[in-house]
C-alpha positions in Angstrom: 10.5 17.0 7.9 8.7 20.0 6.4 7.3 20.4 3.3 6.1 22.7 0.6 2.5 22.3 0.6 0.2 24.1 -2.5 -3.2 22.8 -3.8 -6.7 23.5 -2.4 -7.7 22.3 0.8 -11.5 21.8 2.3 -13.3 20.9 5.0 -12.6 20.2 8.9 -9.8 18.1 10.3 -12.1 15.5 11.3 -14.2 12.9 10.1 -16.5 13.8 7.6 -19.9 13.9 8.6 -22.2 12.2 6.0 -26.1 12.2 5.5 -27.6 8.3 5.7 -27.0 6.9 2.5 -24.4 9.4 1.5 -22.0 8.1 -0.7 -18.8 7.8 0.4 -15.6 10.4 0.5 -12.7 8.9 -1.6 -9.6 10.1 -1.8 -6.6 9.5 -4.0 -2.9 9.5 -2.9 -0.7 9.9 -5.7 3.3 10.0 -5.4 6.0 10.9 -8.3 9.4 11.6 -8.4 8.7 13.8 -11.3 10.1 11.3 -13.8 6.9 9.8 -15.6 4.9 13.4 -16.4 3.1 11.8 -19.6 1.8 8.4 -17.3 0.8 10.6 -14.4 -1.1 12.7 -16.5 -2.9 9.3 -17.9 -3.6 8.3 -14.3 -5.0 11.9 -13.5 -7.4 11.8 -16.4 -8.6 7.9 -15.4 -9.3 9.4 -11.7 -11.0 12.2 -13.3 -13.4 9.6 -15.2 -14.6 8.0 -12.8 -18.2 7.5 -12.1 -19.8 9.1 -9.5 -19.0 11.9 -6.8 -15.3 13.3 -7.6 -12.5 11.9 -5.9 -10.3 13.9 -4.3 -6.7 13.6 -5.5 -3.4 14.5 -3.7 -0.3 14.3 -5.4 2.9 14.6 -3.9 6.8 15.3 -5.0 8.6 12.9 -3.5 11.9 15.0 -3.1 11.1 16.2 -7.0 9.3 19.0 -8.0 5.8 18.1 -9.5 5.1 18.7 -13.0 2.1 20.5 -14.4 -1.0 19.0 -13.2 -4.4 19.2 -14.6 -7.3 19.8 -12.7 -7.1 21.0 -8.7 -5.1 18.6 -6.9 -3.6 19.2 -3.6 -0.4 18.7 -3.4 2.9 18.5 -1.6 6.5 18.8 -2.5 8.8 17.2 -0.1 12.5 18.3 0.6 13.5 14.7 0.2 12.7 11.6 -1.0 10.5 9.9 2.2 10.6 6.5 0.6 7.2 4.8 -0.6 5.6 5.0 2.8 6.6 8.2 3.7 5.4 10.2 0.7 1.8 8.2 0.9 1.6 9.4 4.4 1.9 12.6 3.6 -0.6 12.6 0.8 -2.6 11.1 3.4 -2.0 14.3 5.7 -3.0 16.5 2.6 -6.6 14.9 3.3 -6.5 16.3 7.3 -4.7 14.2 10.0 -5.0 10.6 8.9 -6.9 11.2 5.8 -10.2 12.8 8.4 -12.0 14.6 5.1 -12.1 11.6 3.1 -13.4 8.0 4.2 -11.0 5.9 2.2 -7.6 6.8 -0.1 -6.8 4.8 -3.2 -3.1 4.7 -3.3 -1.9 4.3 -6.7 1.5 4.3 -8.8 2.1 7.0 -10.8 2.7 5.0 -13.9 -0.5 3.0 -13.6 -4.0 4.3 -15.6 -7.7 3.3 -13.9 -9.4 0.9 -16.8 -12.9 1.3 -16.2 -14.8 4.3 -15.4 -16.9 2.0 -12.1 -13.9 1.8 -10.2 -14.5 4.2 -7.9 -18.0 3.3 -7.1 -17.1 -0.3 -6.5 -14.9 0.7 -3.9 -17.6 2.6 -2.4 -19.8 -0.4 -2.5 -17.9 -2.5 -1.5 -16.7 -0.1 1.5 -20.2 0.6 2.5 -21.7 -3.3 2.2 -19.2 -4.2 4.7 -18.7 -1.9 7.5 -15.3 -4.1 8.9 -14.1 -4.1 5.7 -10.8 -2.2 5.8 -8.5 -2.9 2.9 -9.1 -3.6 -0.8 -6.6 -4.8 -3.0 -7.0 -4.1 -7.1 -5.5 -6.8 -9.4 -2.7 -5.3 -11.4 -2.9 -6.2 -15.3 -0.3 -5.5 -18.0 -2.0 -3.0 -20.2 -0.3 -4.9 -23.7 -0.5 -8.3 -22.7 -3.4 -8.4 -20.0 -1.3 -10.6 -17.3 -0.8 -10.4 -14.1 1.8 -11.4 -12.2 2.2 -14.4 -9.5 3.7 -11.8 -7.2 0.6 -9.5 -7.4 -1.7 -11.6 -6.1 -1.5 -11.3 -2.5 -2.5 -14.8 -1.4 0.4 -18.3 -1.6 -2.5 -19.6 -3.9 -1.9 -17.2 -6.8 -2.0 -19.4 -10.0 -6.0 -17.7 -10.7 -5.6 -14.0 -10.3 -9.0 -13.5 -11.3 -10.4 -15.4 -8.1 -11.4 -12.8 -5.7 -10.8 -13.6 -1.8 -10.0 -12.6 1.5 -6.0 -11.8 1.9 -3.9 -10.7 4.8 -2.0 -8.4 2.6 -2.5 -5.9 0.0 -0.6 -4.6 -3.2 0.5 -1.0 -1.9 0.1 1.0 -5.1 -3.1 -0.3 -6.2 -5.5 -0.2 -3.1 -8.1 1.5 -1.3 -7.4 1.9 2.5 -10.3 3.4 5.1 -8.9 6.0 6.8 -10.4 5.2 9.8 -8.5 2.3 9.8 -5.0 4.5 9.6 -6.1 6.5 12.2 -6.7 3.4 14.4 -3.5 1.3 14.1 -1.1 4.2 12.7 0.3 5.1 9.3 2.1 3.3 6.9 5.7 2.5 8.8 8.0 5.8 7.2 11.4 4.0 8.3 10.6 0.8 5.7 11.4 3.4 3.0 10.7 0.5 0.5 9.1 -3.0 0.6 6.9 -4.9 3.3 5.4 -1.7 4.4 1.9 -2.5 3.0 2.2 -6.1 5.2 3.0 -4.0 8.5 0.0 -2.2 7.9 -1.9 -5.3 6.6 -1.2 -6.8 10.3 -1.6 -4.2 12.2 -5.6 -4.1 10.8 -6.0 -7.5 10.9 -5.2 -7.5 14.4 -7.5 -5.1 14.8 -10.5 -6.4 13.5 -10.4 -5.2 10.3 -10.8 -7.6 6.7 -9.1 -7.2 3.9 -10.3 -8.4 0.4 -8.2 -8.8 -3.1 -10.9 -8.3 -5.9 -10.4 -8.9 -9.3 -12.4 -6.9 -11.1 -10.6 -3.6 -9.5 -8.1 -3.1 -12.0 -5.3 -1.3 -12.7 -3.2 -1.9 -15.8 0.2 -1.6 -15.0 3.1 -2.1 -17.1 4.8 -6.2 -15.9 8.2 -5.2 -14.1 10.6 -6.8 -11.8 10.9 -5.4 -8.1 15.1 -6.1 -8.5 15.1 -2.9 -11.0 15.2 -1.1 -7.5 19.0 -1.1 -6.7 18.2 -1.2 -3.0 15.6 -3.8 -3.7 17.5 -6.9 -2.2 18.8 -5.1 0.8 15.6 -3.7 1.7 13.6 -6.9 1.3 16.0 -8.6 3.6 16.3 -5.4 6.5 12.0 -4.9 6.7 11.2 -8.7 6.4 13.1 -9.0 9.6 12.2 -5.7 10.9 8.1 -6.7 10.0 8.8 -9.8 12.4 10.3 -7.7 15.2 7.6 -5.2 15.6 4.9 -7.5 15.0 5.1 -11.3 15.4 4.9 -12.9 19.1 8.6 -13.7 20.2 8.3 -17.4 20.0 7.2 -16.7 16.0 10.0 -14.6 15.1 12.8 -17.3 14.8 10.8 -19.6 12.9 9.5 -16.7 10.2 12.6 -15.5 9.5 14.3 -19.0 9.3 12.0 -20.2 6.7 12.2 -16.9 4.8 16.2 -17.4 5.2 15.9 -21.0 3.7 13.5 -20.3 0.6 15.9 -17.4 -0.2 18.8 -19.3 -0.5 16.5 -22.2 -2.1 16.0 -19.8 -4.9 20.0 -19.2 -5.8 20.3 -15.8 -5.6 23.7 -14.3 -7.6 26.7 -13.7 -5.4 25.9 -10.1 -5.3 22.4 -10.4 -4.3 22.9 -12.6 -1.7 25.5 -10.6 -0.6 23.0 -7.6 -0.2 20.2 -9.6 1.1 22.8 -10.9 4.2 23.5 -7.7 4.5 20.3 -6.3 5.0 19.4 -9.6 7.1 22.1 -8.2 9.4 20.9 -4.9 9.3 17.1 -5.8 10.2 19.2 -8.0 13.3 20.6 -4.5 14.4 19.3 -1.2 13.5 16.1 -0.3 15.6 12.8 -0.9 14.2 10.5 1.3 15.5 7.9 0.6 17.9 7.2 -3.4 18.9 3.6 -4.1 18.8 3.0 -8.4 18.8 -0.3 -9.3 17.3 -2.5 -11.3 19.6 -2.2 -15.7 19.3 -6.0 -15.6 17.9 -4.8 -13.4 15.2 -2.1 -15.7 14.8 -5.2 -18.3 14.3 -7.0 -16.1 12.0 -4.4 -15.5 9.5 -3.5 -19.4 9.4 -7.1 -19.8 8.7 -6.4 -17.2 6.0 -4.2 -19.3 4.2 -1.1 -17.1 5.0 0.0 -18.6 8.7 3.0 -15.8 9.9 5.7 -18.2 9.5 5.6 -18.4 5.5 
């Protein structure tokens, strides 16, 4: 689907070539559906403070016009609304096919605001200390209250959120992602529209080869919410749960994934009209296709059981 495409652009479509010891490239994808102009505008300005080389920021209208934005962005605005996948993949385009002019994007929610000033050079750091390490996932915190919620922590052991660790996960609008990792396993999957995308992903890296770390002190302060605001949130949970085991869980796994996910849903007493959504989207996972199948090796199997996150829970 095309787009109308404004903002600055730089550089080759290729990887960017950096002296020994050059800092790293970072870009940030941003998408809006041009409802929340005074928090977008907070988390331009925390971008903007950040210590050390500028990042690069990419903004994109997903199916809405963007409002005014302060410095040089580049930006897109699409037609239609792509879903949450489809309008960070095109920001990532905006940075040359799969993000080549930048070495890592932070994709963060438009309502969200960057604390501290260091964030950006700790994702550098931490980026160029580990040279497999492919994902980083920011704690979120609740700008009045300072909490952050169970569901935000990307591990089954999330009662201490300020306990950094290896994941096999990440929290899709507060992370940093190497591009080099996109352009090795493929984008974030555009047909999820909403929900489970960032797992696909997560997967599809891990199989690879590539870590992925939740740290603590990468913040971003984000007002608490519940995901079932979303009106589509039930069905969608339900339809890309299944359609995350389809593409990417060995055949003998898939039964047993989505029978425990089946049980602990109906364990936790949904209303009548939820679970009537969720069944419906069960069914419609069952069905509709779901894009390319791709089953992760048995040893990666092993390695995210040693993870703490075995692909059956």
């Amino acid at each position: 689907m095309s787009a109308r495409r404004t903002g600055r652009r730089s550089g080759p479509a290729s990887q960017p070539r950096r002296k020994a010891g050059a800092p790293l490239k970072l870009g940030a994808v941003i998408i809006t559906l041009g409802n929340r102009p005074d928090e977008l505008r907070d988390l331009l300005d925390s971008v903007a403070k950040q210590q050390g080389p500028p990042i690069d920021v990419a903004v994109v209208g997903n199916g809405s016009p963007l409002p005014p934005l302060s410095g040089e962005p580049r930006t897109a605005e699409l037609p239609d609304n792509l879903g949450i996948p489809g309008g960070r993949n095109a920001g990532v385009e905006l940075f040359g096919p799969g993000g080549s002019e930048v070495d890592a994007v932070l994709f963060l929610d438009d309502d969200g605001r960057l604390p501290r000033e260091d964030t950006g050079e700790l994702v550098r750091a931490a980026f160029a200390r580990n040279p497999r390490l492919g994902i980083l996932s920011f704690r979120i915190s609740d700008p009045g209250t300072g909490v952050t919620q169970r569901r935000h922590v990307p591990r089954l052991r999330a009662s201490d959120p300020l306990r950094d660790s290896r994941v096999t996960t990440f929290l899709g609008g507060a992370c940093a992602v190497r591009t080099r990792v996109i352009r090795e396993v493929g984008p974030l999957p555009d047909a999820f529209f909403y929900a489970h995308e960032e797992t696909d992903l997560a997967w599809r890296a891990l199989d690879a080869g590539w870590e992925i770390e939740y740290r603590s002190d990468l913040v971003l302060h984000h007002p608490a919410t519940s995901p079932a605001r979303h009106a589509v949130y039930y069905r969608m949970v339900a339809r890309n749960r299944v359609w995350l085991a389809r593409r990417n869980l060995p055949w003998p796994l898939v039964p047993l994934y989505l029978g425990v996910w089946f049980a602990l849903t109906l364990l936790r007493r949904p209303s009548r009209r939820a679970l009537r959504a969720w069944l419906g989207g069960f069914r419609e996972g069952c069905t509709a296709p779901c894009g390319e199948r791709r089953p992760m090796r048995w040893r990666t199997v092993v390695r995210l059981t040693r993870l703490g996150r075995p692909p059956i829970i």
